[in-house]
N, C-alpha and C positions, 0 to 999 in steps of 0.2 A: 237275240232274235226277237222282232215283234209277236207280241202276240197276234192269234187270227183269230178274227172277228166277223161279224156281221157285215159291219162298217165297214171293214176293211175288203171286203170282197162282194159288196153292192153298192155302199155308197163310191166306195175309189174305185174299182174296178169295174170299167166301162165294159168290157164283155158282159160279162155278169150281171150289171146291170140291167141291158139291153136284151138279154135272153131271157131273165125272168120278167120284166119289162115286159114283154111281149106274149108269154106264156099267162098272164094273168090278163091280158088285151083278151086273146083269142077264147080264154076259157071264161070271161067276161067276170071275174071275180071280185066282189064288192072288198079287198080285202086291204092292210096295212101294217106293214115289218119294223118292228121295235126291238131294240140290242136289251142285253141282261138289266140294261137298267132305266126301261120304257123308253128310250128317246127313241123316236121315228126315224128310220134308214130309208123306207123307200111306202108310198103312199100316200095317203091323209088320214090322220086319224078321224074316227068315228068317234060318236054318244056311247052306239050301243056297242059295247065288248065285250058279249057276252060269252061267243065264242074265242077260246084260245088257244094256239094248238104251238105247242114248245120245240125251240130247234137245239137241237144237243152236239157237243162237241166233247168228243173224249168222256161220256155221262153224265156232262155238266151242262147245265142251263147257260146257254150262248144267247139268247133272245125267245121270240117270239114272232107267230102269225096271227093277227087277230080280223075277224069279221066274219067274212061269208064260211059257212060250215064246210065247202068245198076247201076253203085253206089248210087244210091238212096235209094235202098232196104238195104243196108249198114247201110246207115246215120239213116233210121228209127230204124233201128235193136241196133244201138248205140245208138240212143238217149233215146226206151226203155231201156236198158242197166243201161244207165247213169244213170234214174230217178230211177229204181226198185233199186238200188244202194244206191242212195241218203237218199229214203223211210228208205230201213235196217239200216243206218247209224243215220239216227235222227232219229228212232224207238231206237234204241240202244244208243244212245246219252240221249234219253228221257228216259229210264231206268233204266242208267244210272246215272243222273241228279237225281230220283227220290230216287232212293236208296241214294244217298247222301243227300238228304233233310230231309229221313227216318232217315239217321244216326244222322246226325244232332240232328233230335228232341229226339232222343232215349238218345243221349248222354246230351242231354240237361234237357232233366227230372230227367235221373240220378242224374244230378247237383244240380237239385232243392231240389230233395230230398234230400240232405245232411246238409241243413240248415234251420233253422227258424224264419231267423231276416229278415223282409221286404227289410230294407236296403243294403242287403248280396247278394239276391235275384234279387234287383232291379241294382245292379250292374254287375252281372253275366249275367243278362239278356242282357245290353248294351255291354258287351265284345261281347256276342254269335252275335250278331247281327251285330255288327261292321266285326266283320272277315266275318259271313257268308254272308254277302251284300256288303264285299268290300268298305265300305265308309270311310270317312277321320276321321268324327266325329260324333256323335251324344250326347244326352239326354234320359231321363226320366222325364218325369211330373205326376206330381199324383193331383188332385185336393180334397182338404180337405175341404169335408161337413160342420166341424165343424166352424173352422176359415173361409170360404170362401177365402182358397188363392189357389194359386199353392204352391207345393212343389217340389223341386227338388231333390230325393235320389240317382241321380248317373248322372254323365255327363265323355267323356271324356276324355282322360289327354290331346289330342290335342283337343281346345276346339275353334268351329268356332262358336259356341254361345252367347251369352250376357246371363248371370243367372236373370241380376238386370232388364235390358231390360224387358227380357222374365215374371218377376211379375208386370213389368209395366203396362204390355200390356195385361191380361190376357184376356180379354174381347175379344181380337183378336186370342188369343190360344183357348177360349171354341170356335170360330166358324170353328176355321180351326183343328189342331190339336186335339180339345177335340170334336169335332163334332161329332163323332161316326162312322167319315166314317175315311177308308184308303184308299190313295193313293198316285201317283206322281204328284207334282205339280209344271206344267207347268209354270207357273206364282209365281215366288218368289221378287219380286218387290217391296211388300208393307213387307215384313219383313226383306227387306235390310235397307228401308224408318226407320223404326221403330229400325232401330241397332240392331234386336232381333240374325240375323245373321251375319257374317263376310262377306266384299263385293267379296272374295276368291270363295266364294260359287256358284256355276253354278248349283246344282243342290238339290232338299227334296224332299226325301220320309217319309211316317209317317204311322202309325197304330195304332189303337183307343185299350186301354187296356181294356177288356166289363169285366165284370163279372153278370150274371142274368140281361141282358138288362141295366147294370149301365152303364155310362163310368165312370170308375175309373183317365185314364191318356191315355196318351199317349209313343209309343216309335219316337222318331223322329231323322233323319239319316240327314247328308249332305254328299256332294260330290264335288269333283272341277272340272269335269266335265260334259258336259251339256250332257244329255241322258244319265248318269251313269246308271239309274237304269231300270228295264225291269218289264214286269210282274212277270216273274218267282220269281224276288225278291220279289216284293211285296206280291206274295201267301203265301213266307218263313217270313218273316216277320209278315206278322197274326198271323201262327200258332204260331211264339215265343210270340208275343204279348197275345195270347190269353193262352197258358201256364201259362206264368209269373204271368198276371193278376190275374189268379187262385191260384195262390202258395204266391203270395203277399196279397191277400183278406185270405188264410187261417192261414197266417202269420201274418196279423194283426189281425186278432179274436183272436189269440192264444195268442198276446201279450193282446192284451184288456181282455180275460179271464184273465190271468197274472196278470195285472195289478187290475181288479174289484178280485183276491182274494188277493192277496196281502191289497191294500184298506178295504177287509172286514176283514180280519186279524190284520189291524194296526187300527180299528175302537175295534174290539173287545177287542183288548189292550187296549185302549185309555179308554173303558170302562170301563175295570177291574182295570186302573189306576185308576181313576172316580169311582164305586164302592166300592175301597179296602178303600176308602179315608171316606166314611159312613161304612161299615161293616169292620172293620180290618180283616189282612190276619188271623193275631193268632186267632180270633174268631171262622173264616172259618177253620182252620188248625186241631182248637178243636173238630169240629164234625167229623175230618176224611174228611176232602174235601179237594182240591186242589184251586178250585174257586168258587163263587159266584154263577156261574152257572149250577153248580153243586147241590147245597143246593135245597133240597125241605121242605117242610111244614113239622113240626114234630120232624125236625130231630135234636136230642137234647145229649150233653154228660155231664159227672160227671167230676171232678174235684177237689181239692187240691187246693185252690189261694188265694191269698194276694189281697184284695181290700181295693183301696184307693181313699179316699174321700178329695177335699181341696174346703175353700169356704172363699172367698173375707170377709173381718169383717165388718160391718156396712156401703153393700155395698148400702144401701135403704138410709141414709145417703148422701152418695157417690155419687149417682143415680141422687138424687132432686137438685146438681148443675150443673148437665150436659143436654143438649139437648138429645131425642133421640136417634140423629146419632151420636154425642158425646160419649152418655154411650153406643150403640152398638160399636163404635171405640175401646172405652175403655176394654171393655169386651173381644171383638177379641185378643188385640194388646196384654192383661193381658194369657190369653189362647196361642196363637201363641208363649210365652216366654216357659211356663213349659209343653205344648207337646211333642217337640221334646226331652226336661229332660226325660218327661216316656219313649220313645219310646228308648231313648240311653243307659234306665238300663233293656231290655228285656222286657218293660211292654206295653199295649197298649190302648187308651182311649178307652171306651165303650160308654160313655157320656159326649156332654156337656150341662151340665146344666145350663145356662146363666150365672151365676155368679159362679158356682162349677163345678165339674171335676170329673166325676167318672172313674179312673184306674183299669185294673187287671192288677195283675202279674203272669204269672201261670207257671212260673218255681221253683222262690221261694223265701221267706217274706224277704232275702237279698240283693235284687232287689229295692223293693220297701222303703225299710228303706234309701237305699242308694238315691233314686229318689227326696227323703223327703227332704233330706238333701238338693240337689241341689237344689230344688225347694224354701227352705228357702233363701236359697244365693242368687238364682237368684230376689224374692220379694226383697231382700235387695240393691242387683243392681239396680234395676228397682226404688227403692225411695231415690236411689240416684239422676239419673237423676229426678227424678220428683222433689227435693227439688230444684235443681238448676233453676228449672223453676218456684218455687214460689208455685208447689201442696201441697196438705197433703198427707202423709204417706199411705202408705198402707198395712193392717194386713192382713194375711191370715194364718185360721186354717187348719194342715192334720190331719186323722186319719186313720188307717187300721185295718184289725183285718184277720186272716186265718181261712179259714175254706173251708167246701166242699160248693160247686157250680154248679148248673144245668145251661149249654149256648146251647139254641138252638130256633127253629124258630118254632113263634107261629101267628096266625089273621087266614086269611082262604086264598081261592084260587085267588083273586084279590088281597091283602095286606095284604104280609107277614111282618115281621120284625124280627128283633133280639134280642133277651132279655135275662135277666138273673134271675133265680127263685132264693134266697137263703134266711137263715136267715143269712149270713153271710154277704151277702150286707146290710140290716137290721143292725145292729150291728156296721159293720165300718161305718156305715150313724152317727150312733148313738153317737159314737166316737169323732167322728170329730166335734158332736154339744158339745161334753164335753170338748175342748178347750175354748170356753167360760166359762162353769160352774168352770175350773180349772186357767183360764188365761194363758194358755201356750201354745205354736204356735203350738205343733207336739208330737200328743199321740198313744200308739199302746196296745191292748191286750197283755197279756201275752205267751195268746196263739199262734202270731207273733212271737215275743221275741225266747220262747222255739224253733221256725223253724230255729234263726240264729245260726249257727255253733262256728261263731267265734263272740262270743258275748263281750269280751274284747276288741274289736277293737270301739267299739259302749258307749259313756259318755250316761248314763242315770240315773233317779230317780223313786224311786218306789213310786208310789201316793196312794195304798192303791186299796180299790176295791168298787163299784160299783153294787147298782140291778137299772137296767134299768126297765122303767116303763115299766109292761106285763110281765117282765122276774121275772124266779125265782131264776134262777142262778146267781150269784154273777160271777162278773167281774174282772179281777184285769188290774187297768191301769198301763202303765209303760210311763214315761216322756220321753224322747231324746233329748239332746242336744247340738246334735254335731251341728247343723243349723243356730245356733246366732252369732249375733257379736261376735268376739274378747273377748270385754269388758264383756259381760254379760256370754260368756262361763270362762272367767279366774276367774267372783265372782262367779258365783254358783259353778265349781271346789273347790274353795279355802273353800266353804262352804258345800260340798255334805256330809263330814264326821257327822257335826253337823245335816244336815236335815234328815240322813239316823236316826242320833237318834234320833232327837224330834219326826219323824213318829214313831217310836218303841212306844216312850209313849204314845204320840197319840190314837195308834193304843190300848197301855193297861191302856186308859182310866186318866193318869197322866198328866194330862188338864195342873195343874199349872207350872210343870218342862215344858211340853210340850212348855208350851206359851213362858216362858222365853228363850229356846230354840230357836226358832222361830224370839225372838226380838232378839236375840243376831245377827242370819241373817241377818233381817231388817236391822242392825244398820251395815254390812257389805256390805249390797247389797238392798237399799232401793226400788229399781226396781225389784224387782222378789214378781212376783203378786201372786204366787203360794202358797208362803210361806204366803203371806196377808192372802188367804185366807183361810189357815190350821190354822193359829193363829184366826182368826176370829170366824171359827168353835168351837176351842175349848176352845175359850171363851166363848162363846152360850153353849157349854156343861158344863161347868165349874159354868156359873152361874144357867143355869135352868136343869140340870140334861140333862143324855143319855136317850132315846127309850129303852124302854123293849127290851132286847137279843140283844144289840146294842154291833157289833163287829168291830167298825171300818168303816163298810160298810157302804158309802152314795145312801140314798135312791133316785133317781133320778125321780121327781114326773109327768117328761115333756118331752116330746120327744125331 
């Protein structure tokens, strides 16, 4: 803002001029107007100046009226002049000023509004305030409740700060800077002492960031010269302060909402990982769910599946030479092998039964034949390494059988669970215990069998059939033998043509061809237990006669 002067409001200013102009006409005054530093504004100078009479502005000598002794009236007339001048000038300087601090803010909240990362905020905040305060450099400090540090989100690019200082010292930031008060401070001496600032520095202002009577931070300003900064600054600096503070506290809620649903979302996953892992997805999939969370009490569907049964052989045996955590090791490490076998041919555990394994398959029984298989290969790997280490062998019978199947969720409104109603579970249970009564690792219903497509692709033996105790229907099992060694799949091959007919006889009661049949096996394949135990039978029938209506069918007196 110019200064006001003499000059300025007689010699430029033609009003003015022209009114005292005239006023010293009419009053006929011998007189002549000199600024603070004699030069003539308005007259002619005279010799004699002996009178002088001083025009004041603000208490201070702004010029002079010199000659006739009536110039007095003059000097008064100029000196109101001067100051009612002055007035409009810093009236208007001040409204000036103020509109520009309005702008300021106006444009500055715009800014705000355009982003929602604290750190975005907190640096746009230090630009706004660097230009509009005019200083060399400043910071931001934020103080974090959690950690109990300061943190620093924006300082800047000329930086008369120390960062590392500045967390040294914190203790000396909560009482000055973090204090809650803003001001200029007179006295920068102990944060030159402390390296928090550059010894450059002559002058800090600072403003406490509030939000609901918190202090969150501070903004803090330097300068390289001494009395840089005024009130006027200091009022401008609050208001950014107390913006920012606001827009950085809604900014960080927003990120902490962010964050706590994010967190409950990757909790709810972490869950349903963790739940899918007891309730398979194809379980859930079955009643028409998506997730676990979904499922309520009740809710139950039909089904078409292949269940498959496998159980460790003499694993009570097995058991009484191992410690507890031993045979739990054992059990896991035996499970942990042929799970991921079901889960690779489309099928999924429903159960483990300590030492068995109950599978579905519920796309279809060529799934599960296939699973069988791997799962024989894999016990086969598995005693391998176990021989090398000095163990015994380990046997394990499968069985499966197709049929319908009810899966859905039954207990009450505290504990629910998952289960499965059928007689079809019942039956492959029933299966899998008839690998002992047969001695052969991997047996299946017929009714299995019938669901494979491409049943040529599949080595097997038909063993005849079966009434299961309770049952009145006859059974027919069917053997599989794609699963064994090498060895014992190339003998019963090279023999299946002879056992397909000793069963013929068998089966019409021709005990004696049968047996000889049978030996003739033996005597090609002395390991195949199966055939022991068809010759055995129909030796037993041979000498003490068959069962009234006895067609082949073994009565099976035991679950």
């Amino acid at each position: 803002m110019a200064r006001v002067s003499l000059k300025n409001i007689i010699g430029k200013n033609k009003e003015f001029n022209s009114v005292v102009t005239a006023l010293i006409e009419q009053l006929k005054l011998d007189i002549w107007i000199e600024d603070e530093n004699g030069k003539v504004v308005l007259g002619d100078k005279k010799e004699n100046n002996d009178l002088s009479f001083p025009v004041e502005l603000n208490e201070e000598i702004a010029g002079y009226v010199k000659g006739d002794e009536k110039g007095g009236s003059i000097a008064t007339l100029l000196t109101q002049l001067l100051n009612k001048e002055a007035e409009k000038k810093k009236m208007g300087s001040e409204v000036l000023n103020l509109y520009q601090e309005l702008n300021v803010i106006f444009n500055f909240t715009e800014t705000l509004t355009q982003t929602i990362e604290p750190e975005v905020i907190a640096r746009l905040t230090l630009e706004q305030a660097i230009h509009s305060v005019a200083s060399q450099s400043g910071v931001i400090v934020l103080w974090d409740e959690e950690t109990k540090e300061l943190q620093i989100p924006a300082s800047s690019e000329v930086s008369l700060f120390d960062k590392k200082n500045i967390n040294k010292n914190a203790g000396l930031l909560l009482r000055i800077g973090l204090s809650g008060q803003s001001e200029i401070m007179t006295d920068i001496s102990v944060l030159k002492e402390k390296g928090i600032i550059d010894e450059s520095v002559q002058s800090i202002i600072y403003a406490a960031m509030k939000v609901k009577h918190r202090i969150m931070g501070a903004i803090i300003l330097a300068g390289n010269s001494a009395d840089q900064f005024s009130a006027g600054h200091l009022k401008l600096l609050v208001t950014l302060a107390l913006q920012s503070s606001a827009a950085i506290e809604s900014a960080m809620l927003f990120e902490k909402n962010i964050r706590e649903v994010k967190e409950r979302e990757e909790a709810v996953l972490r869950l349903h990982e963790v739940t899918k892992k007891f309730v398979p997805n194809e379980f859930i999939r079955s009643l028409g769910k998506d997730v676990l969370t979904d499922v309520k009490l009740g809710d139950l569907a039909e089904k078409i599946v292949t269940v498959l049964f496998t159980d460790i052989r003499d694993f009570t045996t097995l058991s009484e030479m191992m410690t507890p955590e031993e045979n739990f090791r054992f059990v896991s490490s035996f499970n942990a092998r042929l799970g991921p076998i079901i889960r690779s041919h489309n099928g999924f555990i429903n159960q483990y039964l300590g030492d068995s394994i109950m599978a579905i398959f519920p796309e279809n029984a060529k799934d599960a034949l296939l699973a069988a298989i791997d799962m024989q290969k894999a016990v086969q790997t598995l005693n391998e390494e176990r021989s090398k280490t000095g163990l015994p062998a380990i046997k394990a019978g499968i069985g499966m059988h197709t049929g319908p199947l009810i899966m859905g969720i039954t207990g009450d409104e505290q504990r629910m669970d998952a289960c499965t109603i059928s007689d079809t579970v019942n039956t492959a249970a029933r299966i899998e215990s008839l690998t002992k009564h047969y001695k052969s690792p991997l047996l299946l219903s017929e009714e299995t069998f019938k669901e494979i497509k491409d049943q040529e692709n599949f080595h097997i033996r038909h063993l005849g059939s079966v009434r299961l105790k309770g049952k009145n229907k006859l059974l027919n099992i069917i053997e599989c033998i794609d699963g064994i060694s090498q060895s014992e799949f190339d003998n019963k091959m090279k023999t299946l043509p002879v056992f397909t007919e000793a069963m013929n006889c068998y089966n019409e009661q021709q005990f004696e061809k049968a047996i000889n049949l049978f030996q003739s096996i033996i005597e090609t394949d002395p390991h195949d237990l199966t055939v022991m135990h068809f010759m055995f039978n129909a030796n037993k029938y041979l000498r003490d006669g068959v069962p009234e209506n006895w067609k082949g069918a073994e009565e099976m007196l035991q679950k």
